[in-house]
Structures are given as C-alpha cells and as structure tokens.
N, CA, C and O of each residue as an XYZ file, in Angstrom:
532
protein
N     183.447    252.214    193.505
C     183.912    251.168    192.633
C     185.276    250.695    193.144
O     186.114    251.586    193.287
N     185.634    249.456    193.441
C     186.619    248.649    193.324
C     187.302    248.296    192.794
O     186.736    247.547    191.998
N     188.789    248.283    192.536
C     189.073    248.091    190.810
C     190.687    247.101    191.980
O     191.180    247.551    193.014
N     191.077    245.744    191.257
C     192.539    245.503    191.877
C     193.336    245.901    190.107
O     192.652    246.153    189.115
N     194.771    245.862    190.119
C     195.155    245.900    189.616
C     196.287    244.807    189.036
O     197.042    244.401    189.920
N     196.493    244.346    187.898
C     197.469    243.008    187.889
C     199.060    244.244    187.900
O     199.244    245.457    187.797
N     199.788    243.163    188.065
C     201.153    243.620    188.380
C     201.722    244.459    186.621
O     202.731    245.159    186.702
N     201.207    244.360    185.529
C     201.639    244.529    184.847
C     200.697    245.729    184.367
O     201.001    246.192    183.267
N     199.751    246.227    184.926
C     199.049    247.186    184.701
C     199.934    248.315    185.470
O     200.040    249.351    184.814
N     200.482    248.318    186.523
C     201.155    248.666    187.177
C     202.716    248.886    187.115
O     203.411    249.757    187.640
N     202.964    248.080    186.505
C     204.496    247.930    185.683
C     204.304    249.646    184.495
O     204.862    250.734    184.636
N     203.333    249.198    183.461
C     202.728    249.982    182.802
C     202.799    250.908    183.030
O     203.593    251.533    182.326
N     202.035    251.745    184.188
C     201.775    252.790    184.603
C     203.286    253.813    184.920
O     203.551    254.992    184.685
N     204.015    252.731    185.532
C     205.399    253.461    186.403
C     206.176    253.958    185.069
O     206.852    254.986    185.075
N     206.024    253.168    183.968
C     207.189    253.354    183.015
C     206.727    254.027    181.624
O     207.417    254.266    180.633
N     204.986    254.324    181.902
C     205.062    254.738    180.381
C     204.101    255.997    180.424
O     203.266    256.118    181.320
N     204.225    256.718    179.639
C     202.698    257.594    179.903
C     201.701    257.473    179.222
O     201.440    258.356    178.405
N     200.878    256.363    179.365
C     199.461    256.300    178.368
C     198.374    255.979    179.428
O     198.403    256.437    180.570
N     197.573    255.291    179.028
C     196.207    254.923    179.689
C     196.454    254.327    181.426
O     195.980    254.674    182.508
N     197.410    253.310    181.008
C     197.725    252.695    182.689
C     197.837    254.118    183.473
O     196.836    254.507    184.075
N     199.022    254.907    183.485
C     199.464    256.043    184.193
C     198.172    256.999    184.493
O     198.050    257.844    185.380
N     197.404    256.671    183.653
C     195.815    257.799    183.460
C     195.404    257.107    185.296
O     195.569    257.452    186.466
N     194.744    255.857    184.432
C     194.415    254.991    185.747
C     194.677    255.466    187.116
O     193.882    255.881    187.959
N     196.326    255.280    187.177
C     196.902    255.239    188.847
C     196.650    256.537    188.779
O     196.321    256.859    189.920
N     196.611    257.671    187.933
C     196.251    259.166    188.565
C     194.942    259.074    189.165
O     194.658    259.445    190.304
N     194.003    258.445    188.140
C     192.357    258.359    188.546
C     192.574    258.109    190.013
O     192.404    259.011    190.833
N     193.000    256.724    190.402
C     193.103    256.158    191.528
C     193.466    257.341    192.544
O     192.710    257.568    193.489
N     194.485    257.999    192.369
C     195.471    258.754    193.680
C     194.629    259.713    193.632
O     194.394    260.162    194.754
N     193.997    260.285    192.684
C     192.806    261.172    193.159
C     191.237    260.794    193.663
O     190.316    261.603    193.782
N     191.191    259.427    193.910
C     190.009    258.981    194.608
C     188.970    258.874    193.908
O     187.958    258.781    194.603
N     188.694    258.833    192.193
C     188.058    258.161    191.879
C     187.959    257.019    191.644
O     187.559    256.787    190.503
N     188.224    255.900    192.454
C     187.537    254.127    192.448
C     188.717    254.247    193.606
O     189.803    254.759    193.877
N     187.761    253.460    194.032
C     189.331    252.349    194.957
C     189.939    251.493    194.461
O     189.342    250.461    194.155
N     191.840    251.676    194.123
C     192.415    250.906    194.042
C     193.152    249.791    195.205
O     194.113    250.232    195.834
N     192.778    248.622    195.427
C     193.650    247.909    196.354
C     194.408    246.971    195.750
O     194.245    246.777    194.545
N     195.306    246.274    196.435
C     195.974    245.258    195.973
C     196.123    244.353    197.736
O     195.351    244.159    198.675
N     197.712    243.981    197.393
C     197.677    242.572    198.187
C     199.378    242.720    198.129
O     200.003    243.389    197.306
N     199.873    242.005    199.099
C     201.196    241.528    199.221
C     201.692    241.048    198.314
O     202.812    241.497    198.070
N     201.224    240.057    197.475
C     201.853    239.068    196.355
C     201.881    240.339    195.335
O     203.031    240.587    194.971
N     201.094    241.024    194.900
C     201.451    242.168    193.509
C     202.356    243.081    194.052
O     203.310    243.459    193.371
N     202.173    243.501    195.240
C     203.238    244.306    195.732
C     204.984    243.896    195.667
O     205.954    244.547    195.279
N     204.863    242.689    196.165
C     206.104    242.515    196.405
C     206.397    241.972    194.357
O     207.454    242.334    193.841
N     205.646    241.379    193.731
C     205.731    241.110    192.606
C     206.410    242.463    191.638
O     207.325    242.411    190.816
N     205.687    243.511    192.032
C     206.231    244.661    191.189
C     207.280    245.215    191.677
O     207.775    246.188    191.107
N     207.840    244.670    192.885
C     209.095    245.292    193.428
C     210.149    244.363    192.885
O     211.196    244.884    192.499
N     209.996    242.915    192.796
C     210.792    242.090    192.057
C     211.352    242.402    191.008
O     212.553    242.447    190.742
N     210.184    242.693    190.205
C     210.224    243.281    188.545
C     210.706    244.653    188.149
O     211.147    244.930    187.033
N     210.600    245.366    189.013
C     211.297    246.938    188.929
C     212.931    246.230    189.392
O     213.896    246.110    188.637
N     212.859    245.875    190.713
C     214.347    245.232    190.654
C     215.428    244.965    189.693
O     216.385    245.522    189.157
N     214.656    243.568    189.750
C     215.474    242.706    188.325
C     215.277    243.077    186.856
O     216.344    243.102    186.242
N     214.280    243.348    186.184
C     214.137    244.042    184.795
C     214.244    245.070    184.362
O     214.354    245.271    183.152
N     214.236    246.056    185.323
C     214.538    247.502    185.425
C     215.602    247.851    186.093
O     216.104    248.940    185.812
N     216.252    246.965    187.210
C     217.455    247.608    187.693
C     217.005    248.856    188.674
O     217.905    249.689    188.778
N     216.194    249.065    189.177
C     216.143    249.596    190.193
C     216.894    249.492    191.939
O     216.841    248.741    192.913
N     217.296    250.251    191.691
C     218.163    250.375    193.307
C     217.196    250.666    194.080
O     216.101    250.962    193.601
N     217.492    250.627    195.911
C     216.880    250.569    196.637
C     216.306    252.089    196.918
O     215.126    252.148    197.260
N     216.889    253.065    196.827
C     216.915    254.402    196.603
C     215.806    254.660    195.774
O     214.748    255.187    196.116
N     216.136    254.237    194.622
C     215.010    254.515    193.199
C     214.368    253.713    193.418
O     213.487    254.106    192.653
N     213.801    252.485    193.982
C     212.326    251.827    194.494
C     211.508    252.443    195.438
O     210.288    252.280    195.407
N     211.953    253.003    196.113
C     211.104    253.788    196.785
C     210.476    254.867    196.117
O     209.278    254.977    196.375
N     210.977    255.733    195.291
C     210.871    256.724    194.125
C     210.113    256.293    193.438
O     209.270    257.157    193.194
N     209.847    255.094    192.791
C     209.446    254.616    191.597
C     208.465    254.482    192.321
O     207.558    255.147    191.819
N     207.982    253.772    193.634
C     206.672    252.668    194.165
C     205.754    254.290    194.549
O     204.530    254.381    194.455
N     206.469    255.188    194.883
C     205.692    256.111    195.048
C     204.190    256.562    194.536
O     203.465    257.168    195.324
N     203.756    256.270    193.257
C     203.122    256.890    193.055
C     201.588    255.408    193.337
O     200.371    255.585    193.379
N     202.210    254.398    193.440
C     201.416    253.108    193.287
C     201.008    253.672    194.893
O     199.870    254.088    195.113
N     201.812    253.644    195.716
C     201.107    253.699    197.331
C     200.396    254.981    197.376
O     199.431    255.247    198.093
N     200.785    255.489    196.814
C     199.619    257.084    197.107
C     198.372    256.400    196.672
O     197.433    256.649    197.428
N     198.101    255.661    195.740
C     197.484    255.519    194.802
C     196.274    254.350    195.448
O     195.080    254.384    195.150
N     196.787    253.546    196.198
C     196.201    252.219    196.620
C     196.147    252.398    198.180
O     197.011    252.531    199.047
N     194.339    252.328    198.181
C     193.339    253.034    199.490
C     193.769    251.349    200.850
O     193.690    251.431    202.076
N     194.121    250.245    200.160
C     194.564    249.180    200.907
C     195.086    248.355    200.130
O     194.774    248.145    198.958
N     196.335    247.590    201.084
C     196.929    246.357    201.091
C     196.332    245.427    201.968
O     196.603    245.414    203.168
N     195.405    244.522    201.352
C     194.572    243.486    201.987
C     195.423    241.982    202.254
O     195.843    241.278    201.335
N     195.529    241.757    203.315
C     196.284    240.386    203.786
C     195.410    239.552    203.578
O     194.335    239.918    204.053
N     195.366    238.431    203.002
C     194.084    237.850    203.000
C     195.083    236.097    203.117
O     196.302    235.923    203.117
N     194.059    235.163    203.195
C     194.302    233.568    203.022
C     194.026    232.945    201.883
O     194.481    231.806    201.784
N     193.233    233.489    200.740
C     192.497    232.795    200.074
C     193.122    232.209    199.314
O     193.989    232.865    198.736
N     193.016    231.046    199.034
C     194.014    230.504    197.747
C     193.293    229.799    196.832
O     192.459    228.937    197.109
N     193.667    230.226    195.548
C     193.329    229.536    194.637
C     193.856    229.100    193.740
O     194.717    229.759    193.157
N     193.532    227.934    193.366
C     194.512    227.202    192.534
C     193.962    225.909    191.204
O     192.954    225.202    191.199
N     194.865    225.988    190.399
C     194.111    225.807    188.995
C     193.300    226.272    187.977
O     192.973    225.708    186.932
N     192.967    227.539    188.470
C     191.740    228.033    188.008
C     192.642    228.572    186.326
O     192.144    228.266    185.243
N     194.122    229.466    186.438
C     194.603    229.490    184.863
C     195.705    229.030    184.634
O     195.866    228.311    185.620
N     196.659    228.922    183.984
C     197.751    228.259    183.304
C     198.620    228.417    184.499
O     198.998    227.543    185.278
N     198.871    229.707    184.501
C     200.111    230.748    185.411
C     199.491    230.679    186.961
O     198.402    231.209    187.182
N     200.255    229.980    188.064
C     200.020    230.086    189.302
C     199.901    231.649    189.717
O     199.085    232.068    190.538
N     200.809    232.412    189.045
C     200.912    233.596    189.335
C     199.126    234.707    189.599
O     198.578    235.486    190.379
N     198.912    233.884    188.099
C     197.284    234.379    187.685
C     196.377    233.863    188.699
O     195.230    234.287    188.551
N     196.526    233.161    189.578
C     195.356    232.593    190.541
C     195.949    233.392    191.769
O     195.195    233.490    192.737
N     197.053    233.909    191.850
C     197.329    234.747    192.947
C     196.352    235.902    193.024
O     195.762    236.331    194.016
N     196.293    236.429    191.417
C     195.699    237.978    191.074
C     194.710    237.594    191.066
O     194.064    238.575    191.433
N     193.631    236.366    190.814
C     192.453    236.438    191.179
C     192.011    236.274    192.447
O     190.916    236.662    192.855
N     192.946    235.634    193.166
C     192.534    235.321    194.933
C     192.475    237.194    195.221
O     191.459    237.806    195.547
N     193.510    237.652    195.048
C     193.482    239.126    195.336
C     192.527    239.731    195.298
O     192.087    240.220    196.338
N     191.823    239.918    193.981
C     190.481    240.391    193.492
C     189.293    240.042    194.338
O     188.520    240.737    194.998
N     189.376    238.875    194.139
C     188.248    237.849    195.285
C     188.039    238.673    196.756
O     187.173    239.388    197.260
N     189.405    238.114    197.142
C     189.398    238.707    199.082
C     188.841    240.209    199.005
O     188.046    240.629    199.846
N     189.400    241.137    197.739
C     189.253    242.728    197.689
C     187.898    243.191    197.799
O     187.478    244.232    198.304
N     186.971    241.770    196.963
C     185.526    242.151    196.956
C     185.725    243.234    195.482
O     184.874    244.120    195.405
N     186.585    243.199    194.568
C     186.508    243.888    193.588
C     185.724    244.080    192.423
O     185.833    243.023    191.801
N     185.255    244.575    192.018
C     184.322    244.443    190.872
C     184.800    244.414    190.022
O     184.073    244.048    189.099
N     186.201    244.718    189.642
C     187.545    244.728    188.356
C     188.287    244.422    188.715
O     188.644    244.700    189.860
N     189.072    243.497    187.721
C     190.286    243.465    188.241
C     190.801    243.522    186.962
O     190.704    242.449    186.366
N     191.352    244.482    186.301
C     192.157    245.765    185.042
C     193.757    244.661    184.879
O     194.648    244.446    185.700
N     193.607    244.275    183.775
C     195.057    243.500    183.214
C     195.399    243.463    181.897
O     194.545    243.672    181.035
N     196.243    243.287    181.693
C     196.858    243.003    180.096
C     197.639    241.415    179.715
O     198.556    241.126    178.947
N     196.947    240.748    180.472
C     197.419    239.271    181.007
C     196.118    239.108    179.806
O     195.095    239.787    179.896
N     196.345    238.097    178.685
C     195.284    237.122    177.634
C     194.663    236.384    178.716
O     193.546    236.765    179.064
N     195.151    235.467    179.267
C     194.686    234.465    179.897
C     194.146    234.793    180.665
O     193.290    233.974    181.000
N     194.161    235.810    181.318
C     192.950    236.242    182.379
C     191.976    237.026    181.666
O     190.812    236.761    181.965
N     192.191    238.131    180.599
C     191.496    238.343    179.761
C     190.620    237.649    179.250
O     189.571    238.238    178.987
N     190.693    236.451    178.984
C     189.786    235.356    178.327
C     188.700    234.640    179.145
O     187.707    233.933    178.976
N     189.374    235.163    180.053
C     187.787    234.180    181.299
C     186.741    235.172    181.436
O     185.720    234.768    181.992
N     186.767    236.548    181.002
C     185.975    237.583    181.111
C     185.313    238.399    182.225
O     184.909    239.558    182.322
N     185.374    237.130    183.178
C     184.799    236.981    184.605
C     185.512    236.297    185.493
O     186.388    235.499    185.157
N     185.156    236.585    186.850
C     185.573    235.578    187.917
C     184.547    235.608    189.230
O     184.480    236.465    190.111
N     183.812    234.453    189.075
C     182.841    235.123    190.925
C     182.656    236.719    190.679
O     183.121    237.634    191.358
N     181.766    236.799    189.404
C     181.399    238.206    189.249
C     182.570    239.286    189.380
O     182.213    240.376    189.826
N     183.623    239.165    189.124
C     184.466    240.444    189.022
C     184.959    239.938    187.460
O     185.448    238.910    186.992
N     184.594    241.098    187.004
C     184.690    241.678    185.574
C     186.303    242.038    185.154
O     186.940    243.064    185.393
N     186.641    241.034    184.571
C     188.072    240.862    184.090
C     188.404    241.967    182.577
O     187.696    241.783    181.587
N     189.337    242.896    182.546
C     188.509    244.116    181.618
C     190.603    244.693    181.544
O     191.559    244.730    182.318
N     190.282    245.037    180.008
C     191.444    245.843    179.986
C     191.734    246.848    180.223
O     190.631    247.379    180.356
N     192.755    247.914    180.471
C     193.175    248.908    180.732
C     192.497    250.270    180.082
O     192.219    251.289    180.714
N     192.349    250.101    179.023
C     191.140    251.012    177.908
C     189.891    250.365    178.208
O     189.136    251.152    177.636
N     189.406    249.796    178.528
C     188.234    248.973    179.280
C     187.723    249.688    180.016
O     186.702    250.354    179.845
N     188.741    249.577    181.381
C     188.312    250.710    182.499
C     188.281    251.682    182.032
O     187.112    252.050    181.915
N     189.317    252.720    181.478
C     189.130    253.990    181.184
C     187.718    254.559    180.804
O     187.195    255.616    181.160
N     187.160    253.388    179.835
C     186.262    253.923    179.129
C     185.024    253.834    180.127
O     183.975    254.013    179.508
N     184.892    253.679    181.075
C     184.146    253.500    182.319
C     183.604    254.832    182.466
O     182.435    255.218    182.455
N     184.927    255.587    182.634
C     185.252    256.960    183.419
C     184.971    258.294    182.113
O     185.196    259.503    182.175
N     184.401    257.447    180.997
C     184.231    258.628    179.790
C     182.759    259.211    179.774
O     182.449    260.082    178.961
C-alpha cells in the first residue's frame, strides 16, 4: 500500500502524540509505503522553521523521524493546477498522482471533500488508521 502524506499530517505527527504519530511509526516500521516529494518536504521545513521556531540544529532532530519514515522522495514534473482553492493543494495532489498512491491521508476540508482524485482515495488520519485495525 501507498499512502503520500499532506504536510499537515506530518506537522501533526512531529508535535503531538495521537493517531498522526501512530501513522509515521506504522510507516518507519514498513507497514505501507510512505513517500512524499520536494514541495511537502521543503513545506514542512518552512513550517517547523517559521511557526515553531526551529533552529537548524533542532530541524534536523525534528525531520528525523519523517525520513526514517519515507521509503522515497519522488522528483516528479507533474503539475496541476485548478483542480482546489489552495495552489498549495494541487501541489499535494500532483505528489500523490506522480507517487502512484492509493492515499493520500490529510486534515485539509478541501481536499477532504473531493473524496477522490484519479482513483487515490483522499481519507483522514483515523481513516487510515482504521485500515490497519
């Protein structure tokens, strides 16, 4: 199984201990493949940055458990555009797309609401979990 992750599932995970954090353990122990992409990567390094105040020291610390965690960083071209409100959100679905993912796990409404995308199953964080029950 394929699963991408949005940047805020991931945000989630680093800072809290509930279901997200479950997830990236699932992941770092190799049940599903987690991948992502440059744009969430560098997105969650922004956001640990600037909203969290993370130093360069403690980003590396913090990203730790996301790279154990994620089997590839896929470079891809694909772009898509218009598809939701937030340019940002057509980034995370191009991601999904190129990944060949069958999930792509968020707490984003607006992507939530399309349910789907080119067959990848748009699904919340307790969503997935409940996959794995």
């Amino acid at each position: 199984m394929i699963a991408v992750f949005d940047t805020n599932v991931l945000i989630a995970a680093l800072i809290t201990e509930g279901i997200c954090s479950k997830l990236l353990r699932r992941a770092r122990t190799g049940e599903f493949a987690l991948i992502s992409c440059p744009f969430i990567m560098k997105e969650l390094r922004r956001i640990l940055s600037k909203k969290f105040r993370l130093a360069d020291g403690e980003m590396a610390s913090a990203m730790e458990p996301v790279t154990e965690a994620v089997v590839q960083i896929i470079e891809h071209t694909l772009k898509i555009k218009g598809v939701c409100r937030d340019a940002d959100d057509d980034n995370i679905l191009a991601c999904a797309l190129a990944a060949k993912a069958e999930y792509l796990v968020t707490g984003d409404d607006d992507l939530l609401e399309m349910k789907s995308y080119q067959g990848i199953r748009i699904i919340t964080p307790r969503d997935f979990e409940a996959l794995f029950l």
